[in-house]
C-alpha positions in Angstrom: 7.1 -2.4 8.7 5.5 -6.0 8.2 4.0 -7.2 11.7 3.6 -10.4 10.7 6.2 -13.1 8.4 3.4 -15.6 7.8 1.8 -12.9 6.5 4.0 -11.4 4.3 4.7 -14.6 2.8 1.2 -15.4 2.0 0.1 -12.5 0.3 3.4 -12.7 -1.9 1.7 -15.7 -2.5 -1.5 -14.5 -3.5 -0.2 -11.7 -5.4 2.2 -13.4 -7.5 -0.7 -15.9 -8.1 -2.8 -13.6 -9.6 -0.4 -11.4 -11.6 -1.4 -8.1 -8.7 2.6 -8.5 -9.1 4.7 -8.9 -12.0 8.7 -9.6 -12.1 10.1 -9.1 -15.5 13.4 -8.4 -15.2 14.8 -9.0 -18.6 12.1 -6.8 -19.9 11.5 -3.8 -17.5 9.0 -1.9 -17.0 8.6 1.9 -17.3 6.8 3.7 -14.1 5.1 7.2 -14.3 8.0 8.4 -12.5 10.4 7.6 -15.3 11.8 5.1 -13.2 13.1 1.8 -15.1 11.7 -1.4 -13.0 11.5 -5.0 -13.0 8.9 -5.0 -11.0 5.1 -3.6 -11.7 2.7 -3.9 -8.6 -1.4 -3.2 -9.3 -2.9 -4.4 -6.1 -6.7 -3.4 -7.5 -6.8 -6.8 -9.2 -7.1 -8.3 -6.1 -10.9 -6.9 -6.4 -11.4 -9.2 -8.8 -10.7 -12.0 -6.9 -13.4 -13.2 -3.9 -11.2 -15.0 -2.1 -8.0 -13.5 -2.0 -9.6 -10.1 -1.7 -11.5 -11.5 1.3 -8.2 -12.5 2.7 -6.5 -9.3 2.7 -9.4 -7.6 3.5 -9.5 -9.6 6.9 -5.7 -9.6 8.0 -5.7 -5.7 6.6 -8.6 -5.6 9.2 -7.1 -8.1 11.9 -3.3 -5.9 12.0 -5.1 -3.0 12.2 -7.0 -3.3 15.1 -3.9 -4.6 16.5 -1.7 -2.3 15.6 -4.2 0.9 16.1 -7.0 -0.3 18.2 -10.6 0.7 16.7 -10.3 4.3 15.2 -14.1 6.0 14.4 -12.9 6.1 10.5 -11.3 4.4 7.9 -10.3 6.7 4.8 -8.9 5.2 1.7 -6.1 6.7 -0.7 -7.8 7.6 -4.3 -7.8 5.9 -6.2 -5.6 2.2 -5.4 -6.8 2.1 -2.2 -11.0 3.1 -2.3 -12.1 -0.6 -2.8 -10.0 -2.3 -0.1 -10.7 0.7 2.5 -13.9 0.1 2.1 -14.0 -3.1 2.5 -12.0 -3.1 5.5 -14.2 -0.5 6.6 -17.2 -2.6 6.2 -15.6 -5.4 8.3 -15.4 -3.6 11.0 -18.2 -1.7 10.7 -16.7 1.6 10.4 -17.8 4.5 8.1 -15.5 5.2 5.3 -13.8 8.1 3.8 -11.6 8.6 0.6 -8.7 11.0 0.0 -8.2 12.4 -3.8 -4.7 13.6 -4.3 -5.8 17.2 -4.6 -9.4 19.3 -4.3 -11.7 18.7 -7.0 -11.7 21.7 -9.4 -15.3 21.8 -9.6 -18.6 21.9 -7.7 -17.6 21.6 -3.9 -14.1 21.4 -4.8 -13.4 18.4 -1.9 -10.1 16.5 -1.5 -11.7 14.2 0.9 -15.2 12.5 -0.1 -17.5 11.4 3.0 -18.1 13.2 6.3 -15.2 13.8 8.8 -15.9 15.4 11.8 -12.7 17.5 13.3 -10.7 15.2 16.1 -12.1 11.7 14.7 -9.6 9.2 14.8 -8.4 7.9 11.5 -6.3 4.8 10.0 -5.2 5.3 6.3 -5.8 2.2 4.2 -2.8 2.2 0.9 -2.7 -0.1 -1.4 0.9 0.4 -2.4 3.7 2.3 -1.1 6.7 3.4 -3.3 8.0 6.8 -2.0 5.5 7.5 0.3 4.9 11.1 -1.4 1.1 10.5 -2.7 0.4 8.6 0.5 1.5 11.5 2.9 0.0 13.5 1.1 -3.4 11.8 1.9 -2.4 12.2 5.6 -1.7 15.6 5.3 -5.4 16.4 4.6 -6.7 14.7 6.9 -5.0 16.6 9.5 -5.9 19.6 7.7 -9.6 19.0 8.1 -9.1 18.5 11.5 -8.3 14.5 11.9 -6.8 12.7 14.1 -4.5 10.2 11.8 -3.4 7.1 13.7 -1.3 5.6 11.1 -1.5 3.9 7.7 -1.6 0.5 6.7 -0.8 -0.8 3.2 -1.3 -4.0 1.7 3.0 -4.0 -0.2 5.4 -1.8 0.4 8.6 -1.5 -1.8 10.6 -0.9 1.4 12.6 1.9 -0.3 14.7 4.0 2.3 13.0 7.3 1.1 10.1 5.8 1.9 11.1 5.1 5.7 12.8 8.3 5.7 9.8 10.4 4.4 7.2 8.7 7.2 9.7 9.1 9.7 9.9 13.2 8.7 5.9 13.4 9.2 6.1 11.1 12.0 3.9 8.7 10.4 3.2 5.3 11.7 3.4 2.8 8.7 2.9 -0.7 8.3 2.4 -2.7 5.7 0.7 -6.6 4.7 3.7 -7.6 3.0 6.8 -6.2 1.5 9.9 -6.6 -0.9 12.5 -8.9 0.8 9.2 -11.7 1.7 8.6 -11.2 -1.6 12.0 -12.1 -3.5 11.9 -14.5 -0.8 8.6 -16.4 -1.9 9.4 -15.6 -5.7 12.6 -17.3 -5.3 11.2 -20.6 -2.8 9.1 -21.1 -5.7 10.9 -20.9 -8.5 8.7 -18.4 -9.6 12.6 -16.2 -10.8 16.1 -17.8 -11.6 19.1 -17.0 -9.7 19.8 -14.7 -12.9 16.8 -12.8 -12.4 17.0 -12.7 -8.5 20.5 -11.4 -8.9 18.8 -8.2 -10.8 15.8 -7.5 -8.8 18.4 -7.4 -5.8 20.4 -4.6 -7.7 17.4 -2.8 -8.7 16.1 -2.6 -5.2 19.8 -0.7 -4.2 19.3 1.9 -6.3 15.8 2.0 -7.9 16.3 5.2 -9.3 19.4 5.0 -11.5 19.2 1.3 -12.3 19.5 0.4 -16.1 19.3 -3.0 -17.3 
């Protein structure tokens, strides 16, 4: 859920400004999952960018505390999400963890790098949400090693219904910087697309996982 329009519409903005986001819809792209897209999202550019990256690190920082109130850590999804947790963290002057997607198979075998003491109160920082299933999956150890997860806060999500459906299973508070529809939105105010092209990202997004071009 986006908490703020404004919000959403800027980092579209930002995003699209610095290629974080591309929209290639004559020429799709080919995701891990198999999936055919016209869309490719890799919000770890925005590292490279001082300004922008201070500005997400802020509002991620800003909507938290509103959203969450102060928790006592700030964990960060491995590997998209390690630099902007921990900038966040720093912000607000919180210690920081990070979540791999499974234990390590060697030395002390963690999943979760920093300390975390059982009942701390935790916030999630994602960089990108697509079906939720690697992000849960973060949650889910945390609350094996005893935490208290708040919620999670992302900086796009693709606003797919599996996605809502698999938070709402876990009972999983999610909300996110920006999202798909302020997206298109901004993409289209700007003529950043064509009609053409809106007209297929909108079809994609209905059915993500059977859409052919």
């Amino acid at each position: 859920m986006v908490l703020d329009k404004n919000t959403a519409k800027k980092t579209a903005e930002l995003l699209l400004q610095i290629n974080a986001i591309k929209l290639k819809p004559e020429n799709p792209f080919t995701w891990a999952s198999g999936w055919k897209s016209p869309i490719y999202c890799d919000n770890r550019i925005i590292l490279s960018y001082p300004v922008i990256r201070n500005y997400v690190r802020e509002e991620m920082a800003k909507q938290l505390e509103s959203i969450y109130g102060k928790p006592d850590i700030i964990a960060g999804v491995a590997t998209g999400a390690i630099g902007i947790g921990a900038l966040v963290a720093d912000y607000l002057g919180l210690p920081f963890i990070y979540v791999r997607p499974e234990p390590k198979s060697h030395g002390r075998q963690n999943q979760i790098e920093g300390t975390l003491e059982e009942n701390q109160t935790v916030v999630v920082i994602e960089d990108l949400i697509s079906t939720g299933k690697s992000s849960l999956n973060a949650v889910n150890a945390l609350k094996d090693a005893g935490a208290n997860v708040k919620g999670m806060l992302a900086i796009f999500s693709y606003g797919f219904d599996l996605a809502t459906e698999n938070f709402k299973k876990q009972e999983v508070s999610l909300h996110t910087l920006g999202d798909y529809e302020h997206l298109i939105q901004q993409a289209s105010e700007t003529d950043y697309i064509k009609e053409a092209q809106l007209n297929t990202l909108m079809e994609w997004r209905r059915d993500p996982s059977q859409w052919k071009q």
